[in-house]
NURONU-508647 format. One record per atom (N, C-alpha, C): residue number from 1; atom name; x, y, z. Coordinates in steps of 0.2 Angstrom, whole numbers. Layout:
   kegu   lumba      xx      yy      zz
    NUM      CA       X       Y       Z
...
REM end
This chain:
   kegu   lumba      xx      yy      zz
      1       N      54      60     -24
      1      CA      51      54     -23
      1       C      54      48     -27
      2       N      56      51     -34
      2      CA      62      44     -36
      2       C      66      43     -34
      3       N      70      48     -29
      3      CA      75      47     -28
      3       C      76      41     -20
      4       N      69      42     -17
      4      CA      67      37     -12
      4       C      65      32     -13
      5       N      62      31     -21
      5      CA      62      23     -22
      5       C      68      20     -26
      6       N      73      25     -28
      6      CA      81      22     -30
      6       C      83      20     -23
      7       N      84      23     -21
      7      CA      85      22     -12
      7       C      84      13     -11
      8       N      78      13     -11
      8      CA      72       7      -7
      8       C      76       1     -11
      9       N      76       2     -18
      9      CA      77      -3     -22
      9       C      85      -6     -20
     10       N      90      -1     -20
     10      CA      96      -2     -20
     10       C      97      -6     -12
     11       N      94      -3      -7
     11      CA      93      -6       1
     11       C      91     -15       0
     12       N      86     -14      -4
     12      CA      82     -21      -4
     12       C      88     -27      -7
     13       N      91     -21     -13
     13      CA      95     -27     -16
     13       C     103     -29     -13
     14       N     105     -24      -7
     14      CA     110     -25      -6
     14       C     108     -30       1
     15       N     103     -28       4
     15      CA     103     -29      14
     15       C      98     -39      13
     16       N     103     -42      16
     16      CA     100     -48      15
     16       C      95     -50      22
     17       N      86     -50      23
     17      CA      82     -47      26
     17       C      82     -54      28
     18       N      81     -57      36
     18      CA      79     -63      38
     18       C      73     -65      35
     19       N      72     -71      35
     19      CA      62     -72      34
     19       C      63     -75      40
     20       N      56     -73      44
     20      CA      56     -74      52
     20       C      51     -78      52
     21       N      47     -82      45
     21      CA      41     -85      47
     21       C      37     -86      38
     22       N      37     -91      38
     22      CA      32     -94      31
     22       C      25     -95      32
     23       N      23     -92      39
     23      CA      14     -92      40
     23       C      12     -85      37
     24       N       9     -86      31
     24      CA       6     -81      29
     24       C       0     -76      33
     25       N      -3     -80      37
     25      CA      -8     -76      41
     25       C      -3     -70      46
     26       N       1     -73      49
     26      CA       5     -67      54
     26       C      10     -64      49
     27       N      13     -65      43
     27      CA      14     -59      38
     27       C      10     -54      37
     28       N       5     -57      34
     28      CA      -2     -52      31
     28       C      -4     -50      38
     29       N      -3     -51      45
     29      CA      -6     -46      48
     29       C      -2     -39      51
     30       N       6     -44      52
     30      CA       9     -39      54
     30       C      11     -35      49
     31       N      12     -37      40
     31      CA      14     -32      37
     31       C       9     -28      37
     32       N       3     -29      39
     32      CA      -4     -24      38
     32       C      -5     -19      41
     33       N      -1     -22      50
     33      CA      -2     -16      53
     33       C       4     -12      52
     34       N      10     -13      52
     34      CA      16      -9      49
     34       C      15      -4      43
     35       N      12      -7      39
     35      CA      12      -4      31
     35       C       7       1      32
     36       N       0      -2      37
     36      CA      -4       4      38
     36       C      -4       9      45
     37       N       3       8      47
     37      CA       3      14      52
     37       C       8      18      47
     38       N      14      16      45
     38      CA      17      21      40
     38       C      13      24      37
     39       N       7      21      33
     39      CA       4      26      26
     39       C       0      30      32
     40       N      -3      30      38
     40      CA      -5      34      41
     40       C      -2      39      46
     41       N       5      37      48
     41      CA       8      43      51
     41       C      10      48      43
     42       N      12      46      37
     42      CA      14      49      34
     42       C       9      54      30
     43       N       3      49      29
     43      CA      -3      56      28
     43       C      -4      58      34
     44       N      -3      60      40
     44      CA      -6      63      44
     44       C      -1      67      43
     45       N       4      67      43
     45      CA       9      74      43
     45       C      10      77      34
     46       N       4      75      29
     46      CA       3      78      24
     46       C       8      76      19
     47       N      11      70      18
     47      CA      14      68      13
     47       C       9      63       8
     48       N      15      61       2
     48      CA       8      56       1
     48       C      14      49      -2
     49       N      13      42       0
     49      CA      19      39      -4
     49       C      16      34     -12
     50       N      12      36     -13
     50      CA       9      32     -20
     50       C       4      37     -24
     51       N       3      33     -32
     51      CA      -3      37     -34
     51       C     -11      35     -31
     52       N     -11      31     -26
     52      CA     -19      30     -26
     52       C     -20      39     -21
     53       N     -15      41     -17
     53      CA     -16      46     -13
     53       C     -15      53     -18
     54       N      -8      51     -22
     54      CA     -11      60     -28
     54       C     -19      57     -32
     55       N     -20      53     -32
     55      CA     -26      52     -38
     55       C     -34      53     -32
     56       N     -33      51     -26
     56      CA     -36      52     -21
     56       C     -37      60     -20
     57       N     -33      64     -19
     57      CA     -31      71     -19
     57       C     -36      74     -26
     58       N     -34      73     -30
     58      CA     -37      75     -37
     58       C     -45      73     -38
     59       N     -46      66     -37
     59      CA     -54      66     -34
     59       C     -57      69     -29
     60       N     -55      71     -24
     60      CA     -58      75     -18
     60       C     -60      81     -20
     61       N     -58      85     -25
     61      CA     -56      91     -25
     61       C     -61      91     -32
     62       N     -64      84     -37
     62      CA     -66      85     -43
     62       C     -74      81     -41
     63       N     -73      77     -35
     63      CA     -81      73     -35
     63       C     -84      74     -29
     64       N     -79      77     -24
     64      CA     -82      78     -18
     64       C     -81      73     -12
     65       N     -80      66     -14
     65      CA     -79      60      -7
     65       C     -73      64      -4
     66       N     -72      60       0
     66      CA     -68      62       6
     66       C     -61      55       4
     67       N     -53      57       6
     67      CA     -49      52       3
     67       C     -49      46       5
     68       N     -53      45      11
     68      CA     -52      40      13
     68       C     -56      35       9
     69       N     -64      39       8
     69      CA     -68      36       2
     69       C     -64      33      -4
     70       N     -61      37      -7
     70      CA     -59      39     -13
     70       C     -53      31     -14
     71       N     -48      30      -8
     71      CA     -43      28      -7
     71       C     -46      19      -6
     72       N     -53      17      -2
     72      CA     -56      13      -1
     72       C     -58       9      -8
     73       N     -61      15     -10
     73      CA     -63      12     -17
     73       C     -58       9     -21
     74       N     -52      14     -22
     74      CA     -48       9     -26
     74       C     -44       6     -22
     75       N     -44       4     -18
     75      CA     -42      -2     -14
     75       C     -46      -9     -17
     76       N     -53      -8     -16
     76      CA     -57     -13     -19
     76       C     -56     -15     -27
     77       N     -54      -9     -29
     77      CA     -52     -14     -38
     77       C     -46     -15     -37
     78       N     -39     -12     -33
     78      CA     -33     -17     -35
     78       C     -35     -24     -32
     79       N     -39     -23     -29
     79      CA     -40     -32     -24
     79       C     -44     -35     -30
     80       N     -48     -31     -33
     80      CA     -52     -36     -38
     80       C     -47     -37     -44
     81       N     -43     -33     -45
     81      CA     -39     -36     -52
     81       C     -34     -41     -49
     82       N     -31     -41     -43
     82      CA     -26     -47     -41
     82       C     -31     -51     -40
     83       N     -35     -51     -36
     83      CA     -40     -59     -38
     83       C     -41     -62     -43
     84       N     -42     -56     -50
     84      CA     -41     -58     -56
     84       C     -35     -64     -58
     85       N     -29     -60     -57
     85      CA     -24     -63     -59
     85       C     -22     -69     -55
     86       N     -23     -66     -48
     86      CA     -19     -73     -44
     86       C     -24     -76     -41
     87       N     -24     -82     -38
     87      CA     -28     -86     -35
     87       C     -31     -83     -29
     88       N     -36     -83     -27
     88      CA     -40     -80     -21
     88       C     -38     -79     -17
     89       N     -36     -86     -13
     89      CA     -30     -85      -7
     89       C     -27     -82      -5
     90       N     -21     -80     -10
     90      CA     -17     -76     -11
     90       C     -17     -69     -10
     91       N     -25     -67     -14
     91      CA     -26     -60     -16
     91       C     -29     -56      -7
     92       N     -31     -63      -6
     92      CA     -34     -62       3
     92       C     -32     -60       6
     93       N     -25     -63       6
     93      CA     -20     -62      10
     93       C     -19     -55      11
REM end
């Protein structure tokens, strides 16, 4: 797992990536569906790429919700604490 985010990092910082559009709404949608077909084809084949999926794991097994539960909820406090930090808008997005 570190060694796939040394990876990501060193890609990011070498590969110079077009910007194809500054309309934040077609960002936020298509990185939304991209980012959530990746984390879904990868939990479906049993992997996990973050701690909200081990800490989700570890809740299932200690309170009983199911990970999707588990993963939703802390979905809703990183949303509430970047709202905290960045302007609404933003956190929207």
């Amino acid at each position: 797992m570190v060694s796939g985010i040394f990876i990501l990092v060193i890609i990011l910082r070498l590969i110079e990536f077009p910007i194809i559009t500054q309309d934040k709404l077609l960002v936020a949608i298509f990185g939304g569906f991209f980012i959530g077909t990746g984390i879904g084809l990868s939990a479906r084949g049993g992997s996990m790429l973050d701690g909200t999926e081990i800490l989700s794991i570890y809740l299932n097994k200690k309170i009983g919700l199911s990970m999707r539960e588990i993963i939703f909820g802390l979905n809703i406090i990183i949303f509430s604490v970047a709202t905290f930090f960045l302007e609404i808008e933003t956190a929207l997005y």
